[in-house]
C-alpha angles and dihedrals in degrees: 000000000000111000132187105217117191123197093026107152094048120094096282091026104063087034092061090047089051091050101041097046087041092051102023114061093177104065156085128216117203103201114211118185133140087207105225115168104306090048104092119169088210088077087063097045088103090065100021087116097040112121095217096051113081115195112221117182106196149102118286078213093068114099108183089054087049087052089055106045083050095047116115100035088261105120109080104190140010123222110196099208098142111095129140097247122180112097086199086068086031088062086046095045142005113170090087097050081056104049096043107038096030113032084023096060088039089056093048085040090049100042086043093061096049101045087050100246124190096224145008110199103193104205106200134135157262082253103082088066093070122232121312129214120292119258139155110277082220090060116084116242122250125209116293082019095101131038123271138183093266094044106125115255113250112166112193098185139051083237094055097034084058094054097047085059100054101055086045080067099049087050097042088055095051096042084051104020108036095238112155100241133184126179122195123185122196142204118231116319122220134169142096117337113012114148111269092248091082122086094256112047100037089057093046087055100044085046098059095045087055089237121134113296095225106225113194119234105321093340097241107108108131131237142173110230119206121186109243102236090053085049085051090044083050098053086051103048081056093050087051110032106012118120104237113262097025134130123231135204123204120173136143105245090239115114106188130171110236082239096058086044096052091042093056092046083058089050091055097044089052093241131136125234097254086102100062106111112191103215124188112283127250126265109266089005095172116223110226137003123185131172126216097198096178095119092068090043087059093038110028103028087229131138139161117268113194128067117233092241090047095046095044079051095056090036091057094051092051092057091046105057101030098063093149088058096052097031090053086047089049100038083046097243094127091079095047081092092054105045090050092054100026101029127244112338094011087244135110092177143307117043120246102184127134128308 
């Protein structure tokens, strides 16, 4: 199999690369990302010299390069990984959510169609149902209490709104154009290497430099948290297995407060929570999310495999004994390769980072 990747060299997205050429012998990655600031090459050090793995820098928004990496019919399935993905940038700034998950998918989707491809996957996110009620994560979920594929879509922020349309396109294109289409939305991803503006690993970091750990509003919104290689297990279980036009949800089954998160990474560290600051929330911060990701277990056979406690352990270690890869993310080397071979600011347009 011969798949077209976007946004590999993000936190997912280089994941997923890891993962398909580990468990897959058979098989070429073509590795299309812009790397804007969430693209780092030092995620793909590992296989940057695996023949099966090509290296693309460009714009999922061009569509004559898209053309190109599609000519010939040998490229049997797409998997649209590259989004811009942090709500805090979306608030700043839309116009390149828009562009890049939005105008981005529909030019894949668009170039796909028309190259014949196999597959579309189509990566996107719980966020695109909107917030649920508030309830205790001890407590067990009732029925209507968690997302499912026929939840109606909400989106609350730009971020997530982007995203929505976007898999409205890829199922509109398979739906008129015939176009195999499968659309997986996930619950909050966490691992190695994910960029230090998440929750995670911004408070690991801060953590283990002994600086304030910033809490939004009272702490207690509520989010499922899926350890990135099951996510990845998951997208391809869809590639492989997934009915066209279909929706897939994949979460961990491990509903935590970001209190409760950012307390356990102190825990770990071996910090106290006096340096826990509350800060003032977010605009349009939602509330809950939960996945019921029974549907992939049915379809796919697919289930998560590590336990949150289990995952946070392994993700702190990882942060702690890999500092030249976080100090060269937060003193901005880690862009010195780019701009010598890309030129300043490594872009020459759309983002395609991580959702």
């Amino acid at each position: 199999m011969k798949i077209l990747l976007t946004g590999g060299a993000g936190f997912i997205g280089s994941t997923l690369v890891r993962h398909v050429l580990a468990t897959n012998d058979p098989v070429e990655v073509v590795n299309l990302d812009l790397l804007t600031y969430a693209g780092n090459l030092e995620n793909l050090r590992e296989v940057a010299d695996d023949p099966r793995h090509t290296f693309v820098h460009g714009d999922i928004c061009d569509r004559p390069l898209v053309d190109e990496l599609l000519a010939g019919g040998g490229v049997d399935a797409v998997v649209n990984v590259a989004a811009e993905s942090h709500v805090d940038r979306s608030i700043e700034d839309a116009h390149p959510f828009i562009r890049a998950n939005v105008q981005g998918t529909q030019t894949l989707l668009e170039a796909a169609a028309a190259a014949g491809v196999g597959r579309f996957v189509q990566v996107s996110t719980d966020e695109v149902y909107g917030e649920l009620p508030w309830k205790d994560p001890s407590e067990p979920a009732r029925p209507g209490e968690a997302f499912t594929e026929t939840t109606p879509l909400d989106p609350r922020s730009t971020y997530s709104a982007a995203k929505a349309s976007g898999d409205l396109l890829a199922l509109a294109y398979h739906r008129t154009h015939g176009l195999d289409v499968v659309v997986t939305r996930c619950s909050n991803n966490y691992g190695p290497y994910q960029f230090p503006e998440k929750l995670i690993p911004l408070m690991t970091l801060n953590a283990l430099r002994g600086e304030p750990l910033p809490v939004y509003g009272d702490g207690l919104n509520v989010r499922d948290w899926i350890w990135t290689e099951d996510h990845c297990r998951g997208i391809v279980a869809a590639l492989e297995r997934g009915r066209a036009g279909e929706v897939y949800n994949f979460g961990g089954a491990s509903e935590r407060t970001n209190l409760q998160v950012v307390r356990a990474i102190l825990e770990l560290v071996g910090r106290d929570e006096s340096l826990i600051r509350f800060v003032r929330d977010r605009p349009g911060h939602d509330r809950r999310y939960a996945i019921d990701h029974s549907k992939a277990g049915r379809e796919l056979g697919w289930e998560p495999t590590v336990a949150f406690e289990e995952g946070l352990a392994r993700t702190v270690a990882w942060y702690r004994e890999n500092t030249s890869w976080w100090e060269g993310v937060l003193d901005g080397s880690y862009r010195d390769y780019v701009e010598r071979m890309y030129g300043a600011g490594g872009r020459h347009g759309a983002g395609a980072a991580e959702p």
